[in-house]
N, C-alpha and C positions, 0 to 999 in steps of 0.2 A: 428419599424426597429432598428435595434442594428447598429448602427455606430462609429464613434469618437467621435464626440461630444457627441452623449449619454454616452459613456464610461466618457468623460471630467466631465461632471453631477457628472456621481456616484462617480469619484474620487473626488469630491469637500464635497459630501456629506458622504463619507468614512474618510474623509482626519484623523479627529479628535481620531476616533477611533480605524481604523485597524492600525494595526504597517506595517509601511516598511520594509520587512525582507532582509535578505542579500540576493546577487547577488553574490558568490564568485568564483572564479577561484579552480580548485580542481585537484590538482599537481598530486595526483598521479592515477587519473583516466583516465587523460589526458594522462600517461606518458602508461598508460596498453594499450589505446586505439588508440593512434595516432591522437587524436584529440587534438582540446582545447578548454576543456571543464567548463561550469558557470553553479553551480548549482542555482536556487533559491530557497531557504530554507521557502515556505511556513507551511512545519513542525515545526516550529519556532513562527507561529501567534496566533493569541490570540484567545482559545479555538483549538487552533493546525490542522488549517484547513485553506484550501483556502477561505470556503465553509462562514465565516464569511462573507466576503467582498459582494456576493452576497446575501444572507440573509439579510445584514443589508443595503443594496443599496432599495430591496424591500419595504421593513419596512418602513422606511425614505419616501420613492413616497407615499404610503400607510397612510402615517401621514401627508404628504404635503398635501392629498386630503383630509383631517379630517377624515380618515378610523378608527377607534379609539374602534371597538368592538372586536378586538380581532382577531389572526390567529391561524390556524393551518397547521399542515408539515406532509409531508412522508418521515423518513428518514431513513436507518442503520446507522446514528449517528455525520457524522461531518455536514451536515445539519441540524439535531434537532439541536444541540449543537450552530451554526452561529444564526437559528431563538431563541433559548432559549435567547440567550444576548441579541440580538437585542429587543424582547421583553421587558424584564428588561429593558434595557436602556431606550424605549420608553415609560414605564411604563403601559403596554395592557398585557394582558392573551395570553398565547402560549397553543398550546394541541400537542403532539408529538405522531403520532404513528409509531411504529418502528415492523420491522420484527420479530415475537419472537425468534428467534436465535441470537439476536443482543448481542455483548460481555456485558458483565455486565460493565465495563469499561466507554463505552457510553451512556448504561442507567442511570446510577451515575453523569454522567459527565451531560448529559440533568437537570434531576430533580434537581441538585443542581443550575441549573442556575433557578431554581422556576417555569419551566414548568412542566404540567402535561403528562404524558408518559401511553401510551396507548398500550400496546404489540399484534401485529394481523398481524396474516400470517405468509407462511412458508418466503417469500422473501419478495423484494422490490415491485414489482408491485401487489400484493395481499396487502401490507399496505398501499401504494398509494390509489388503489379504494375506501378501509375505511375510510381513509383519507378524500377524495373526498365527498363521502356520506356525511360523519361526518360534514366536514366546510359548506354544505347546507342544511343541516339540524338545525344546531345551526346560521345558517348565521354568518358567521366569512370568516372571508378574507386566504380564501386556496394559498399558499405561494408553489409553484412551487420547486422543488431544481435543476431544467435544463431548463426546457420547457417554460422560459420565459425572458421576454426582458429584466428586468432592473436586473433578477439577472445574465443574461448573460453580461450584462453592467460591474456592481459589479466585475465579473470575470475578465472582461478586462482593471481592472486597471492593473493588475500583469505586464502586457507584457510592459504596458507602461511606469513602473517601471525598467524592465529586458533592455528596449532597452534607456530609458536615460543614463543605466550606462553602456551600454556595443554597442551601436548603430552599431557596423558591425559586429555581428550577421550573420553565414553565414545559421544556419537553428536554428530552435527552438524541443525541442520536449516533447510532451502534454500526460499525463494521459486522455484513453478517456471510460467515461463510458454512461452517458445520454448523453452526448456531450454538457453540458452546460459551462464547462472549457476553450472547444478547441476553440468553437465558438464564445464563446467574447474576449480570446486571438489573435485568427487569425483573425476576424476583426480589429484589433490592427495593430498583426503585417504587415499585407497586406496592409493598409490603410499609415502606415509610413513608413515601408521595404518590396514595393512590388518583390523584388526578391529574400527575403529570406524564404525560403522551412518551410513551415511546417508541423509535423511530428505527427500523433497520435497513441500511442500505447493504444493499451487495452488486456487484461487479453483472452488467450485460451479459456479459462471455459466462457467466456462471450462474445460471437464473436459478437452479433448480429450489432453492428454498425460495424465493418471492414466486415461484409457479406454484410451491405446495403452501406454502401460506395463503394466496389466493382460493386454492381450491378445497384446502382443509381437509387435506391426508399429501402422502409423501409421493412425489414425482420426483423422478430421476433425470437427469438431462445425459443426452448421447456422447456427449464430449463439455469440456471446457476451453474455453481458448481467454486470457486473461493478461493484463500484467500487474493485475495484482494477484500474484500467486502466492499470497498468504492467505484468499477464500477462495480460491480455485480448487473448489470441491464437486464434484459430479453427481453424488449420491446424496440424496436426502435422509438424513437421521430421523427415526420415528421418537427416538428420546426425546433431544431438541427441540422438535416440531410441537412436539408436545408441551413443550412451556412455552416458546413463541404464541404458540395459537391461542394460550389461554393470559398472558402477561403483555404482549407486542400489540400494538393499537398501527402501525402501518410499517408497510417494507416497498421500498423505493429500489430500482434499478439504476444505472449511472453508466453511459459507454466509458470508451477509452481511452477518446479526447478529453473527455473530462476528467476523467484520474489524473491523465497527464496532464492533464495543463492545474489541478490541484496540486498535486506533486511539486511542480513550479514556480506556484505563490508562495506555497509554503516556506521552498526553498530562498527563494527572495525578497518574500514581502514578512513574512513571520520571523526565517532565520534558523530555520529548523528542516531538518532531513527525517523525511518522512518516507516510507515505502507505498509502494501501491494499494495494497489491503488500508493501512490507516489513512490514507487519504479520500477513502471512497465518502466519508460527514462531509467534508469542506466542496468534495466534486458537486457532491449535493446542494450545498448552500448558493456555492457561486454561479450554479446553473439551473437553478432558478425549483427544485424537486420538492421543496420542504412547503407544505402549504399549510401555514401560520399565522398569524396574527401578526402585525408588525410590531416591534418591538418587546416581540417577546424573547425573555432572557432561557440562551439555549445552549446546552452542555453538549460537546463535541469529544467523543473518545480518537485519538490519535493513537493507533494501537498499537505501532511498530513500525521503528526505523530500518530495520534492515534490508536496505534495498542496494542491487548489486551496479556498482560501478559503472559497469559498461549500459548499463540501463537510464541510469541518473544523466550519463553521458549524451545519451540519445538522445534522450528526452528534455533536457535544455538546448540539445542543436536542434530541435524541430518548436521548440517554444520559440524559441528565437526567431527562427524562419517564420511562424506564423502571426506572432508578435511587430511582424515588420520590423524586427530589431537586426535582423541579417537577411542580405540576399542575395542569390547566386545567381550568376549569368554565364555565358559565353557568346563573346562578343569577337567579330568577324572584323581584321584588321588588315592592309594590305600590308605586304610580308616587306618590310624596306625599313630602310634606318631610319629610327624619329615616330616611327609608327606607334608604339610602346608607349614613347614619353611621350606623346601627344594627347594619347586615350590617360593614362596616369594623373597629367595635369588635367586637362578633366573634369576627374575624381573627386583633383585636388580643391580644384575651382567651387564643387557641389558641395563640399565638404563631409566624401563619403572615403570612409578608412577603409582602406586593402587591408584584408589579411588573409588572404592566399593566392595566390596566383599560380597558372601553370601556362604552357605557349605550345601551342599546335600547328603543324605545318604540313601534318604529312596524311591527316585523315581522305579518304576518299570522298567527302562531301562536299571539300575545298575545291574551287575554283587554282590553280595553277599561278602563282604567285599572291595567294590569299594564306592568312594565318587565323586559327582561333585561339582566343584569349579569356580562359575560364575564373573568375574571378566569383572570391566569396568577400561580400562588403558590409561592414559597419555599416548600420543607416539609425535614423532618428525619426520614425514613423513611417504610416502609411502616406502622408504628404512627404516627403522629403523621397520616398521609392519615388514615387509617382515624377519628380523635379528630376532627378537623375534618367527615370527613362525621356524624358519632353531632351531632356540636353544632349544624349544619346542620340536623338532622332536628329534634331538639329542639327550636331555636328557629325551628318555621316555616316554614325559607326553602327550597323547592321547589329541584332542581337536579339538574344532568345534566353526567358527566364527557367530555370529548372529549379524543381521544389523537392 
């Protein structure tokens, strides 16, 4: 049973290793939102995860019992990553299997902490089963990343972090995907502030706990499709469910625009690199899901930075583009000297920055001494796009927006 005192335990036995991340107040999310808002910065901890603290809470029980032959994990990656250090630290053999679509990012990130990484399955619960198989078959101590007591323990030091330094806390709210986060959090918070609300979001693409929370027993969903695949879980845990249903006061869904474009504030307005999974509070806040009181003071878990490159990448060229901060065209120029520098100046005139350009002459769409001119442009709002296409029409120049 996950209580306080077990939580009290794993924080004694964390104390050394996990870092205390910040609890901060965050002015201007507060100020969009009408709230007042604290975020804490588990994107900040060591190996850039919550997922440390319960990892290494395991590990630790696992070594107190003289468990000493070795674990292994199912993870997409900030759980390899908690069991890989933890191992190391313990000085035991780790074996990591991860979904083969896992960002290379956290493959990297695992092996370099000197665990062995095993790639199997389209998702998480086909790497789990292998998983499973795998640690009884070599007999090695299979290391849970939700579905168990002392890493939900492990998790529930955070809250009791969040609520020393900020104790009137009028709700909390949780990334939820296995439900190992929410449920040693909100045995926390319910146990020291039984009347502050807490709040679980998770990912559209991965409903299966907000459909079993709803219904009050375990649904499973057919698939997941996500890019926060740090709760990109399929299968509903009857563990978990079991302290959600009886600690968690609401659980909130969030598409994928909205991750992404949380992802984006974070990254520009906070200052802070956040992955998909820990961004799904702020998705929540800025799009309007949390329904509260105004001005009430509300604790936002950030649960993990590790988000992959090529993704970060994405997802700033499509903020931008929808932001009205970039936009792309190709624009129909007749094919002769001065054509170029005609449309360029402009640009120049609207005061919209080129930063790409390409010249086309030979497609079959073209008209026979017609050229297309695909440009991606610098702009300054949705009035300033809107100035650029009136001076486009004005002078001439034919053209078609792509998104």
């Amino acid at each position: 049973m996950v209580d306080l005192k077990r939580i009290g335990r794993a924080r004694k036995r964390i104390s050394d290793v996990v870092l205390r991340t910040p609890f901060a107040y965050a002015p201007i999310l507060s100020e969009i939102s009408g709230y007042e808002i604290y975020l804490k910065k588990e994107n900040l901890q060591r190996t850039g995860s919550f997922k440390l603290r319960g990892a290494f809470n395991k590990i630790a029980a696992l070594i107190e019992e003289g468990r000493k032959n070795g674990v292994v994990a199912a993870s997409a990656g900030n759980h390899a990553q908690g069991v890989a250090f933890a191992a190391r630290h313990f000085g035991i053999d780790a074996t990591i299997v991860m979904p083969e679509s896992t960002p290379l990012t956290k493959v990297m990130g695992v092996r370099d902490l000197g665990a062995e990484v095993i790639l199997k399955g389209a998702n998480y619960d086909e790497a789990y089963a292998y998983a499973v198989e795998y640690a009884e078959e070599k007999s090695k101590d299979f290391v849970h990343p939700f579905a168990d007591e002392e890493v939900m323990a492990g998790q529930g030091t955070i809250m009791l972090e969040m609520l020393e330094e900020e104790p009137d806390l009028d709700a909390v709210v949780i990334p939820v995907g296995g439900g190992g986060l929410i449920s040693g959090c909100s045995v926390a918070a319910k146990s020291i502030s039984p009347e502050m609300r807490v709040i679980g979001i998770a990912a559209a693409g991965a409903p299966a706990m907000k459909q079993s929370f709803d219904a009050g027993r375990p649904i499973d969903s057919t698939s997941v499709r996500t890019i926060a695949d740090g709760i990109a879980v399929r299968d509903t845990s009857p563990v978990t469910l079991e302290y959600i249903l009886q600690y968690v006061d609401e659980m909130k869904l969030v598409g994928e625009d909205e991750i992404a474009s949380a992802i984006l504030f974070l990254l520009e307005r906070q200052k802070l690199t956040v992955e998909g999974a820990g961004s799904v509070g702020v998705a929540a806040v800025l799009h309007g899901h949390l329904d509260l009181p105004r001005g009430s003071r509300i604790g936002i878990l950030l649960s993990g930075g590790n988000i992959d490159v090529t993704m970060l990448s994405l997802i700033i060229e499509k903020g931008l583009v929808k932001s009205h901060r970039k936009m792309k065209l190709v624009v129909t120029l007749i094919d002769k000297p001065g054509a170029l520098e005609r449309f360029a100046g402009l640009m120049r005139e609207v005061q919209a920055n080129i930063v790409q350009i390409g010249y086309d002459r030979t497609s079959t769409d073209l008209d026979f001494g017609d050229a297309h001119v695909s440009v991606s442009l610098e702009t300054k709002g949705a009035e300033h796009q809107e100035q650029i296409r009136n001076a486009l029409r004005e002078n001439g120049f034919p053209f078609r927006e792509e998104h």
